[in-house]
PATORLUM-559178 format. One line per 10 residues: their letters; for each residue x, y, z of N, C-alpha, C. Coordinates in steps of 0.2 Angstrom, whole numbers, plus 2048, in hexadecimal, padded with zeros to 3 digits. Layout:
# residues N
A = X:Y:Z:X:Y:Z:X:Y:Z; ...
//
This chain:
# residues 336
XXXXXXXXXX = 936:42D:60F:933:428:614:92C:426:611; 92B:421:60F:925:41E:60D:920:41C:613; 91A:420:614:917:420:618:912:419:619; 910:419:61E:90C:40F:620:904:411:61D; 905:40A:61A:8FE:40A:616:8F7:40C:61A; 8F9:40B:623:8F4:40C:628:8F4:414:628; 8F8:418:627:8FA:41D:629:8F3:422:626; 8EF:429:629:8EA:42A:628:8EB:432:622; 8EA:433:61C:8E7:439:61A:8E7:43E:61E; 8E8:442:625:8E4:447:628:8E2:44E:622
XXXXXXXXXX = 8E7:44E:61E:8E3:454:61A:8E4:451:611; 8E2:457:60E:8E5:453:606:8DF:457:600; 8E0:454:5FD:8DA:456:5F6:8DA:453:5F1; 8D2:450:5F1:8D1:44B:5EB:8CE:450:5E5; 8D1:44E:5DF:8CF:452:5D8:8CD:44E:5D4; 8C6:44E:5D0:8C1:44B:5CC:8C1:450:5C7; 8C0:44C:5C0:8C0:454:5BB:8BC:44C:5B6; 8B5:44D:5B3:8B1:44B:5AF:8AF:44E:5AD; 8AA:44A:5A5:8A6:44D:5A1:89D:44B:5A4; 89B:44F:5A3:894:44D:5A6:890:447:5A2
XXXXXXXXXX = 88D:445:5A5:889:43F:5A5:885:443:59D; 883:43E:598:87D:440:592:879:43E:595; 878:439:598:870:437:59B:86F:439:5A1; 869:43A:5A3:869:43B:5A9:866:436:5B0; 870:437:5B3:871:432:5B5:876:433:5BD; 875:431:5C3:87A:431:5C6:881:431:5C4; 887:435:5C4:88F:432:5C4:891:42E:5C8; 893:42C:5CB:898:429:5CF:89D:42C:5CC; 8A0:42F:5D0:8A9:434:5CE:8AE:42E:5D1; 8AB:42B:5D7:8B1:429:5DD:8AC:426:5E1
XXXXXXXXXX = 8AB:41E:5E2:8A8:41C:5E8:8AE:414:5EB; 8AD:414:5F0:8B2:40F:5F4:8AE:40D:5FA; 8B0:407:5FD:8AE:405:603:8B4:403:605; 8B3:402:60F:8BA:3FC:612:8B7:3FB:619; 8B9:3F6:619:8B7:3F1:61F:8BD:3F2:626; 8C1:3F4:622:8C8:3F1:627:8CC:3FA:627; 8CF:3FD:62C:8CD:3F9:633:8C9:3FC:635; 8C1:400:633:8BC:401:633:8B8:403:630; 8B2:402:62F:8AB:402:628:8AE:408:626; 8AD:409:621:8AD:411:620:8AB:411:616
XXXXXXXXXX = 8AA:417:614:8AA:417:60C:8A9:41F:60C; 8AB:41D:602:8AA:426:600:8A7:426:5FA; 8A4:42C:5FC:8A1:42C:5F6:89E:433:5EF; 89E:433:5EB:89F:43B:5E8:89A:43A:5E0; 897:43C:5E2:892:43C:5DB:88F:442:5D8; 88E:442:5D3:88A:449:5CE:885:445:5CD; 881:44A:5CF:878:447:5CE:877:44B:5C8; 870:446:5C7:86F:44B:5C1:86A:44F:5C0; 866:44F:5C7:863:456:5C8:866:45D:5C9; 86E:45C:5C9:872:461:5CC:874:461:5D2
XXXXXXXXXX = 87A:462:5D2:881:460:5D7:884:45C:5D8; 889:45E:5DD:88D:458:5DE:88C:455:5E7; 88D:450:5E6:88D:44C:5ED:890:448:5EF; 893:449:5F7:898:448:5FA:894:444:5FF; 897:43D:602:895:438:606:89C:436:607; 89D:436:60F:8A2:432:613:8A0:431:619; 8A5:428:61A:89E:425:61F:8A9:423:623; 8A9:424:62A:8AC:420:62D:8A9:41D:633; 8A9:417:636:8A8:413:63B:8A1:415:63D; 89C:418:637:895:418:637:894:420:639
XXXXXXXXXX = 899:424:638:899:42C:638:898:42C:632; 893:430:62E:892:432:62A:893:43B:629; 895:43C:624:896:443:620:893:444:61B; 88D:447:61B:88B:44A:614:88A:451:611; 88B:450:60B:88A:459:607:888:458:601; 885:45C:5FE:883:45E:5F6:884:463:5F5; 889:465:5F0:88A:46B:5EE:886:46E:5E7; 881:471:5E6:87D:472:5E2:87F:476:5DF; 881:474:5D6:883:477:5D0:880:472:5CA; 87C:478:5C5:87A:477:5C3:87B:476:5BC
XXXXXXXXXX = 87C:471:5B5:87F:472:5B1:87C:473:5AA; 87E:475:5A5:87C:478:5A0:87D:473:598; 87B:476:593:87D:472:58D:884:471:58A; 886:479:58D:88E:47C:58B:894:477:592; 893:473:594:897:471:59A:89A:469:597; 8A0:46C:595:8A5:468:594:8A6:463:599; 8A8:464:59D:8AD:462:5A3:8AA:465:5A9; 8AC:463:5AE:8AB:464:5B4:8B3:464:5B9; 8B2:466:5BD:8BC:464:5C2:8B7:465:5C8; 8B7:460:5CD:8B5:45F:5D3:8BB:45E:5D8
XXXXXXXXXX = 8BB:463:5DD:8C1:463:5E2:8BF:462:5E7; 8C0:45C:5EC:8BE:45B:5F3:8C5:45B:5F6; 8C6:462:5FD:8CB:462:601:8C9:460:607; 8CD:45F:60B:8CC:45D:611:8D1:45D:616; 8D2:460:61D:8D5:461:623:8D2:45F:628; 8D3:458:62B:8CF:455:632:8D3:45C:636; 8D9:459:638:8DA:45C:63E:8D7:465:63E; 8D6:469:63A:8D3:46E:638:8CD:46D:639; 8CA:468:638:8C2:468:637:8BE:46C:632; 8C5:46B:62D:8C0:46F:626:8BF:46B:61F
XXXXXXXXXX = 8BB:46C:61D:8BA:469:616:8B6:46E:611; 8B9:46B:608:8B7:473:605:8B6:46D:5FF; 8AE:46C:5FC:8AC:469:5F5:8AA:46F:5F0; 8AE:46F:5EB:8B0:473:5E6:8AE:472:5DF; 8AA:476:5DB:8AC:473:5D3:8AC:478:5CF; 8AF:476:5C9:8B1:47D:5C4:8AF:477:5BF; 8AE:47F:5BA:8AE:47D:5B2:8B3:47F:5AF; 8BA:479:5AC:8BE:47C:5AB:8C0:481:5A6; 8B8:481:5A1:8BA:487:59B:8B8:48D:59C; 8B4:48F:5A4:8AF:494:5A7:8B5:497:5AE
XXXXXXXXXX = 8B5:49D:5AD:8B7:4A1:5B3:8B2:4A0:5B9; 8B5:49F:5BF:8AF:49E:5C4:8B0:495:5C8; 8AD:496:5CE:8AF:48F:5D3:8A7:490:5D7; 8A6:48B:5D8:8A0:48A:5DD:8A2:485:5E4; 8A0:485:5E9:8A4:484:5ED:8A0:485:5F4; 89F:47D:5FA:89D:47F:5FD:8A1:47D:604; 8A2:47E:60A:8A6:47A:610:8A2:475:613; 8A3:471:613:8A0:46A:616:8A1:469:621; 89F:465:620:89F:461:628:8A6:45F:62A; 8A8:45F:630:8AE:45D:631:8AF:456:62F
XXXXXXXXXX = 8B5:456:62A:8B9:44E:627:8BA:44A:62C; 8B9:444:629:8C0:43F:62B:8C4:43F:627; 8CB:43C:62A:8D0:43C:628:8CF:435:624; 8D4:434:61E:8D1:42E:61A:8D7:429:61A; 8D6:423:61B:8DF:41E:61C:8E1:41F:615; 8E7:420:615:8EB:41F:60E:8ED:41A:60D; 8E9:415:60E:8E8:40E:60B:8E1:40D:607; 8DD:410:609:8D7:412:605:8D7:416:5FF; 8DE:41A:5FD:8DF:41E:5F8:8E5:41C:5F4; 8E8:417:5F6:8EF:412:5F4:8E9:40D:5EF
XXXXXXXXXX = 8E5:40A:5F2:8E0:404:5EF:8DC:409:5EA; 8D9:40C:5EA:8D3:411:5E5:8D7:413:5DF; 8DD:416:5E2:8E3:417:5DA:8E5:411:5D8; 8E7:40D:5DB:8EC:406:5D7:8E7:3FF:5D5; 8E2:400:5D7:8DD:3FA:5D6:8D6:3FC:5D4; 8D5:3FD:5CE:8CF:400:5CD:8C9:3F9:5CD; 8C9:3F3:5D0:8C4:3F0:5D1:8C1:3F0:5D8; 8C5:3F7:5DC:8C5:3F9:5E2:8BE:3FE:5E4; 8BD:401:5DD:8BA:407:5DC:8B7:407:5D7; 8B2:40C:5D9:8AB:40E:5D4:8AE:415:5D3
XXXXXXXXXX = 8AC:416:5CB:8AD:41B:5C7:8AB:41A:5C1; 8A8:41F:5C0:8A3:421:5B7:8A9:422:5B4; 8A4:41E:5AD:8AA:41F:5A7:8AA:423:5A3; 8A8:42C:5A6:8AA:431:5A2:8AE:434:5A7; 8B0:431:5AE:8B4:436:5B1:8BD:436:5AC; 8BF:43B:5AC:8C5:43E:5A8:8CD:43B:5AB; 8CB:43D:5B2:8D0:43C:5B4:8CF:43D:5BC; 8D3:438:5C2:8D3:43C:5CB:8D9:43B:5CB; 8DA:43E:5CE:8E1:441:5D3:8E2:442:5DC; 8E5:442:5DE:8E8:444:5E5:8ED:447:5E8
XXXXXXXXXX = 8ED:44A:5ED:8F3:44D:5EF:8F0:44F:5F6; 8F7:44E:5FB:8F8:451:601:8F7:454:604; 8F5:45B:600:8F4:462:602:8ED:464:601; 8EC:46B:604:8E7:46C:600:8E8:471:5FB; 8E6:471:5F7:8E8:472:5ED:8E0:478:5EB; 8E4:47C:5EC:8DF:482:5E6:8DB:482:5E1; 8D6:486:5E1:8D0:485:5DC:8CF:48D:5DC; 8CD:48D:5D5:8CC:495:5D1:8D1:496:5CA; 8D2:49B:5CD:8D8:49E:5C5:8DF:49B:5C7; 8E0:49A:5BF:8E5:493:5BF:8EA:496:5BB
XXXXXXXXXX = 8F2:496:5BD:8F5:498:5B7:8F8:495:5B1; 8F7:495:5AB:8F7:491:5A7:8FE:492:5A2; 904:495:5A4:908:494:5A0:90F:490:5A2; 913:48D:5A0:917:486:5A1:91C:48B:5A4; 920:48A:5A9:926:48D:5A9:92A:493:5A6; 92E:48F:5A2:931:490:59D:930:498:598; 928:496:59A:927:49C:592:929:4A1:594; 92C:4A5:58D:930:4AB:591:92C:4B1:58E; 92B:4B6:594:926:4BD:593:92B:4C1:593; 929:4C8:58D:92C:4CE:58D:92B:4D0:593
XXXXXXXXXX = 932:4D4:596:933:4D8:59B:937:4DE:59A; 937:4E6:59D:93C:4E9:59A:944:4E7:597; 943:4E1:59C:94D:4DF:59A:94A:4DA:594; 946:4D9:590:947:4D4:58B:941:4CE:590; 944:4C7:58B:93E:4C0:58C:943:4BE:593; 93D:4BD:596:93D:4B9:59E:93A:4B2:59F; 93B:4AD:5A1:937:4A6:5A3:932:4AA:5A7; 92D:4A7:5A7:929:4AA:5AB:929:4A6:5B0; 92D:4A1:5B1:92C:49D:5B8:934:4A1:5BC; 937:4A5:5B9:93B:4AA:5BD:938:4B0:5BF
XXXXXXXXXX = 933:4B0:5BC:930:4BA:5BF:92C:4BA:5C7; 930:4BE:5CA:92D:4BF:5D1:928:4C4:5D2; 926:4C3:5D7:922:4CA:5D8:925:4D2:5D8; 924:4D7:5D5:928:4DB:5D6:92B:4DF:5D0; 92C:4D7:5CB:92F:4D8:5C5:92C:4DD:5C0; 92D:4DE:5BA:927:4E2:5B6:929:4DE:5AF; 923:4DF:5AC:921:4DB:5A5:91F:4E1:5A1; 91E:4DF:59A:91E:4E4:597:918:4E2:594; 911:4E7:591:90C:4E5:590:90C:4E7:587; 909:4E4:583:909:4E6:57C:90A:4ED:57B
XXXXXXXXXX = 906:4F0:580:906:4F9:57F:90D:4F9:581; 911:4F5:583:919:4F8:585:919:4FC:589; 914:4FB:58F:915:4FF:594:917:4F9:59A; 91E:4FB:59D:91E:4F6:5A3:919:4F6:5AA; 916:4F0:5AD:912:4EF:5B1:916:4E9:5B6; 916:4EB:5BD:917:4E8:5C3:912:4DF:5C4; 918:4DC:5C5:913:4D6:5C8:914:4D6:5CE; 90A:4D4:5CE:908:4D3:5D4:90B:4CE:5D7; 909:4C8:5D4:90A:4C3:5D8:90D:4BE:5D1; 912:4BA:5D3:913:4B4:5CC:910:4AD:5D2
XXXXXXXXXX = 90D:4AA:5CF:90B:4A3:5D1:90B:49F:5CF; 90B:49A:5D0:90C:491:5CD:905:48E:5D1; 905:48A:5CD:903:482:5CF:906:47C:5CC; 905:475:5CF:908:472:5CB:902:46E:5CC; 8FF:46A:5C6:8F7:464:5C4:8F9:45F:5C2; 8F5:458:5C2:8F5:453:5BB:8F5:457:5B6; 8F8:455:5B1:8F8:455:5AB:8F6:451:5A5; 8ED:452:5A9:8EA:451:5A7:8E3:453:5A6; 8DE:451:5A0:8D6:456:59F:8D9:45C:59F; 8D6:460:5A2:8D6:467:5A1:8DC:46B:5A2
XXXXXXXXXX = 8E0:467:5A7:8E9:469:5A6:8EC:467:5A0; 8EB:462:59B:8EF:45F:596:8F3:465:594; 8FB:464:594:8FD:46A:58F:8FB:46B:588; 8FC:471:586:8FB:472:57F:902:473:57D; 905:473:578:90B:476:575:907:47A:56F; 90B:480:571:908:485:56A:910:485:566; 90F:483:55E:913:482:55C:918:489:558; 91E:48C:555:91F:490:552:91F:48F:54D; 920:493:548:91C:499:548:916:49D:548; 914:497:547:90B:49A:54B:90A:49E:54E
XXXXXXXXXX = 905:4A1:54F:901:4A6:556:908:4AC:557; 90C:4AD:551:911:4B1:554:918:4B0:557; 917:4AB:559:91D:4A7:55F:924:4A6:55C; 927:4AA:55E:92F:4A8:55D:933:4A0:55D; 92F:49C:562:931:495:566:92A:493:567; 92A:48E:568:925:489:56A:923:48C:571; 91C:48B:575:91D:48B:57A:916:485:57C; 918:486:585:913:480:586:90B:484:58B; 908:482:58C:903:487:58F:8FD:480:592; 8FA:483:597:8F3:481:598:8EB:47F:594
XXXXXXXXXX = 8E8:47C:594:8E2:47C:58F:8DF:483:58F; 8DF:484:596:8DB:48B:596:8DD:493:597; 8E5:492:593:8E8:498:593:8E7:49B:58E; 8E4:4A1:58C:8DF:4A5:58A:8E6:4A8:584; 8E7:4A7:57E:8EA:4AC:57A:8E5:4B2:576; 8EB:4B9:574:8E5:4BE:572:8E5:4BC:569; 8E2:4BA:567:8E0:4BC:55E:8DE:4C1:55C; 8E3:4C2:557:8E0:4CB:553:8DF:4C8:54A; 8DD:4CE:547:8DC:4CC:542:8D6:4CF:53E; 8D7:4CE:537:8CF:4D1:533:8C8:4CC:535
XXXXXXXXXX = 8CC:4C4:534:8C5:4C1:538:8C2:4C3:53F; 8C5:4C4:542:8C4:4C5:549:8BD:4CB:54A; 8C3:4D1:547:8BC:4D7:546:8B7:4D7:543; 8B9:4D1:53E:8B0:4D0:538:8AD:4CC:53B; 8B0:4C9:540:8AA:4C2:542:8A8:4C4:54A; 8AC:4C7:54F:8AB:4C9:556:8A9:4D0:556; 8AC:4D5:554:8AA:4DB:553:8AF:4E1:558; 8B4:4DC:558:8B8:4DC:55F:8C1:4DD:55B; 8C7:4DF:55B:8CC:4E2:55B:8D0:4DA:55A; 8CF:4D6:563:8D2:4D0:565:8CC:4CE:568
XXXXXXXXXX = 8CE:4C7:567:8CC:4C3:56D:8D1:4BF:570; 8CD:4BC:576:8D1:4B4:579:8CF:4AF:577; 8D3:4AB:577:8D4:4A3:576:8D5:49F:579; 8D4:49B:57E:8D4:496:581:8DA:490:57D; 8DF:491:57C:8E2:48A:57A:8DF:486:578; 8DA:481:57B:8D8:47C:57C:8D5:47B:572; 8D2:482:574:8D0:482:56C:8D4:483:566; 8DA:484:567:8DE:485:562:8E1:480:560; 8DF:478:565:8E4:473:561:8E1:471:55A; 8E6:470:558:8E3:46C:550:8E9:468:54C
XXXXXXXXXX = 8ED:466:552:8F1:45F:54D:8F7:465:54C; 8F8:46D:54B:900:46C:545:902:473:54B; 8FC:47A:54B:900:47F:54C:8FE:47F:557; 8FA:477:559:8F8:478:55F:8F8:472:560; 8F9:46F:563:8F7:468:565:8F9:466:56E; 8F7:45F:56F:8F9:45D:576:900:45C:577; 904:45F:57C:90B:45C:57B:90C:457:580; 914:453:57F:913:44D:585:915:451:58C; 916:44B:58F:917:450:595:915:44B:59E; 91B:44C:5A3:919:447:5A6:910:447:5AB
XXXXXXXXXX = 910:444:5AE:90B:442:5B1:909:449:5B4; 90F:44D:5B7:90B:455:5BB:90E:459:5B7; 90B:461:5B6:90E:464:5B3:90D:46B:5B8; 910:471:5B7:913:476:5BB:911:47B:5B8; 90E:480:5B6:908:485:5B5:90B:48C:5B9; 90D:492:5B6:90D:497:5B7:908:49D:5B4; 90A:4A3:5B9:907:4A9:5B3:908:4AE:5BB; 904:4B5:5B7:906:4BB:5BA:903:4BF:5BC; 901:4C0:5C3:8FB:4C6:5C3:8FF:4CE:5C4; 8FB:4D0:5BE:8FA:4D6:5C0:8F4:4DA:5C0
XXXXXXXXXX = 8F4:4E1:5C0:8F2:4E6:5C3:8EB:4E6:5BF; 8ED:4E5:5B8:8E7:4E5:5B3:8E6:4DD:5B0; 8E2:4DD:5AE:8E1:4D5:5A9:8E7:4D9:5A2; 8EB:4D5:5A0:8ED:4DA:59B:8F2:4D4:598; 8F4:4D8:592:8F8:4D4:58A:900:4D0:58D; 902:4CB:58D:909:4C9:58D:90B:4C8:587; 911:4C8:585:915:4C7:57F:917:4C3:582; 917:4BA:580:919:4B4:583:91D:4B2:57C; 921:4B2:57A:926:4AF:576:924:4B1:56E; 921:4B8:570:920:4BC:569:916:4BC:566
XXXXXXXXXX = 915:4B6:56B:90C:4B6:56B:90B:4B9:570; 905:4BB:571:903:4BF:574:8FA:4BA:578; 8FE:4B9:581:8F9:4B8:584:8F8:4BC:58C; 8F5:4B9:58E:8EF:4BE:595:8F4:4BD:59C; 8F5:4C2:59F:8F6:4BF:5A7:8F1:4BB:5A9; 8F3:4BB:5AF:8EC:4B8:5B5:8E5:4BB:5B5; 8DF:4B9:5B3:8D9:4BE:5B3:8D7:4BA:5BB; 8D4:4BF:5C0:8D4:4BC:5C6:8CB:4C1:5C7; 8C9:4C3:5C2:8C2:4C6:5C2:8C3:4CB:5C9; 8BA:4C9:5CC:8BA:4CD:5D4:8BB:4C8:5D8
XXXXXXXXXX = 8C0:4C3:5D7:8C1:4C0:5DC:8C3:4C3:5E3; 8C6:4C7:5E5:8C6:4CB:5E9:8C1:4CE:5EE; 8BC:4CE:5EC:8B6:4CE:5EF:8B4:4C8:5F5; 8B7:4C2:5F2:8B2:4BD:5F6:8B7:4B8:5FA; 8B9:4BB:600:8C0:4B9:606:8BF:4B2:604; 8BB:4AE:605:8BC:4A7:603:8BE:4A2:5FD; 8BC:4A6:5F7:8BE:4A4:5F3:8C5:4A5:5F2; 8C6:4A9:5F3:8D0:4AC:5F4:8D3:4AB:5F8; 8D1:4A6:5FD:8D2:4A1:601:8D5:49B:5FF; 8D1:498:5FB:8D2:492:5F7:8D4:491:5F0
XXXXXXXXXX = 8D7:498:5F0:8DB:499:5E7:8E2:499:5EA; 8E4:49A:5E2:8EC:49C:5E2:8F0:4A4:5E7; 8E9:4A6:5E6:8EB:4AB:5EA:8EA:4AA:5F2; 8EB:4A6:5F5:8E8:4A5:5FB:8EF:4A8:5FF; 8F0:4AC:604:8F5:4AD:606:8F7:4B4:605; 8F3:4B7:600:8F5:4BE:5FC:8F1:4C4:601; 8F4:4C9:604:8EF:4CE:606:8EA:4CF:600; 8E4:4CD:603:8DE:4CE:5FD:8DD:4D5:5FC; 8DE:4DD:600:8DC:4E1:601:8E1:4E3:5FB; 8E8:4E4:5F8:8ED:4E2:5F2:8EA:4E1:5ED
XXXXXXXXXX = 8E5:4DC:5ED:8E4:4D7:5E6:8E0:4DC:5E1; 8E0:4DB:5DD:8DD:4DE:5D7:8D8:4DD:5D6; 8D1:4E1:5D1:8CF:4DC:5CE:8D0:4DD:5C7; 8CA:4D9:5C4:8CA:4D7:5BE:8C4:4DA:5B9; 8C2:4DD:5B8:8B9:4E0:5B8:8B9:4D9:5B1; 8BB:4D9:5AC:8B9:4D5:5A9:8BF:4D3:5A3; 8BF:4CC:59F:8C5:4CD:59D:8C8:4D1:597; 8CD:4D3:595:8D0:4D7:592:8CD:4D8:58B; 8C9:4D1:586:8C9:4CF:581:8C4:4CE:581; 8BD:4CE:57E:8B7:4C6:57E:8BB:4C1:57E
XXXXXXXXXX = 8B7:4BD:582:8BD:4B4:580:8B8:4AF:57D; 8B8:4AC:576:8B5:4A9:575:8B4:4A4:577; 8AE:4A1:575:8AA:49B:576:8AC:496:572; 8AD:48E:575:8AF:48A:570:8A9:48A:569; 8A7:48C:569:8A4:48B:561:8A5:492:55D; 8A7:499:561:8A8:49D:55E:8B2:49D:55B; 8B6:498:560:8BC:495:55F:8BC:492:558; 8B8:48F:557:8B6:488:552:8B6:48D:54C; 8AF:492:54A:8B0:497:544:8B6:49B:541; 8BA:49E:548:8BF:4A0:547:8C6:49E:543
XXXXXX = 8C6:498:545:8CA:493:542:8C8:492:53B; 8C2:490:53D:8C2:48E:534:8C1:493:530; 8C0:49A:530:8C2:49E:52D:8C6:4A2:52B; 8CE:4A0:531:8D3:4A3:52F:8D5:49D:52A; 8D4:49A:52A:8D6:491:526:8D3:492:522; 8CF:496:520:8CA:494:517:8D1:499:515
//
């Protein structure tokens, strides 16, 4: 049933994901105005003395919040999440750094609900709407959609388990994988999401024989492979490290693949942050750190719903994980 354009939003989640302003300057992420069937507007900006800023206005109610975060020279990107439940009377503005572990996040003032005519016009008519043009990409959905640790592997990829390679979009809680040391481990939990397939979701396809891989497989920007190696020890001082995908594209053994409009994202929590055997490369479960500690933030993760007292943590991740410029040397080293 396609619902009436009059019909109202009561809950939902708007997703913003930009690169930050060079100048210093207001964003506009997202602003609108409407007259009909009463005054109302929205608004969402990055300041540039730090944070972000939420204004919404219906029939002269006003909603304000600033969410103070501060940003850096190293700050690619941004992902800004505004959730919202009128009839709940909760609202939660949120931002991450898609290349950083970690969410900032604050609860707002009781919503309004927002007409789905106002969000039918803002996606389909951009002379409808303000928006800067470093924003990457917005999105929407019905629900309200999780923020924090994201699992980054497609489906399909298949992980060693005591019986041989498994799709990791079949592995249930329960099951057991097997870790490089070949000792089987129980999962916690298996979780999905499903994102745009876009910015910081773009898939990557890692190609074979590359990286190890038996087959091709498809992954997350931010799903961390381990790299071993004499470079590795002569330039880190380290065994392994992690790699974030994102930095392994280069046109042959990594690149963006196509892929529709949403894409579907798995991965595995266990007991420890520890090694998968993903189609003969070797990458990360789920690193979920101390999130555990902070009832709200594991509210509005993937793991919301989980007895938190169960959950693991993570003291820190299994590998150094490099930094994109330490990505950058690695590469050209093993290529000299």
């Amino acid at each position: 049933m396609i619902p009436d354009a009059s019909d109202l939003m009561a809950r939902g989640t708007l997703m913003i994901e930009t690169r930050p302003a060079m100048e210093p300057r207001p964003q506009t992420l997202l602003s609108f105005s409407r007259s009909h069937p009463w005054h109302g507007g929205f608004s969402l900006q990055a300041l540039p003395s730090g944070g972000i800023s939420l204004i919404e206005t219906q029939a002269g109610d006003v909603r304000h919040a600033t969410l103070p975060y501060r940003l850096d020279d190293r700050t690619d990107s941004l992902r800004i999440t505004y959730s919202w439940d009128a009839p709940a009377r909760w609202g939660r503005l949120s931002v991450e750094r898609p290349e950083v572990f970690g969410v900032a996040s604050i609860a707002l003032p009781p919503p309004h609900p927002i007409p789905l005519s106002d969000m039918r016009t803002v996606f389909t008519d951009p002379r409808q709407r303000q928006m800067d043009r470093d924003v990457i990409f917005a999105a929407l959905s019905s629900r309200i959609e999780p923020v924090g640790p994201m699992p980054g592997l497609s489906g399909s990829v298949p992980v060693l388990t005591p019986g041989g390679y498994v799709a990791v979009g079949r592995l249930k809680r329960a099951d057991k994988v097997l870790t490089t040391e070949g000792a089987p481990v129980p999962v916690l939990q298996s979780l999905h999401r499903r994102v745009p397939a876009f910015g910081s979701f773009r898939p990557v396809r890692l190609r074979a024989p590359y990286f190890g891989l038996r087959r091709d497989i498809v992954v997350a920007p931010h799903q961390r492979l381990v790299i071993r190696g004499s470079e590795v020890e002569y330039l880190f001082n380290s065994e392994a490290v992690l790699v974030p995908a994102r930095h392994l594209v280069n046109g042959f053994s990594a690149l963006f693949a196509e892929s529709p409009t949403m894409v579907s994202y798995h991965n595995l929590l266990l007991p420890g942050h520890e090694e998968l055997d993903a189609a003969g490369t070797q990458t990360e479960s789920l690193y979920v750190g101390r999130l555990r500690r902070k009832p709200d933030l594991v509210g509005l993760s993937v793991l919301a719903g989980c007895d938190r007292a169960r959950l693991p943590e993570h003291p820190k991740p299994l590998w150094p994980v490099l930094k994109p410029y330490e990505a950058i040397t690695l590469a050209m080293n093993r290529a000299a």
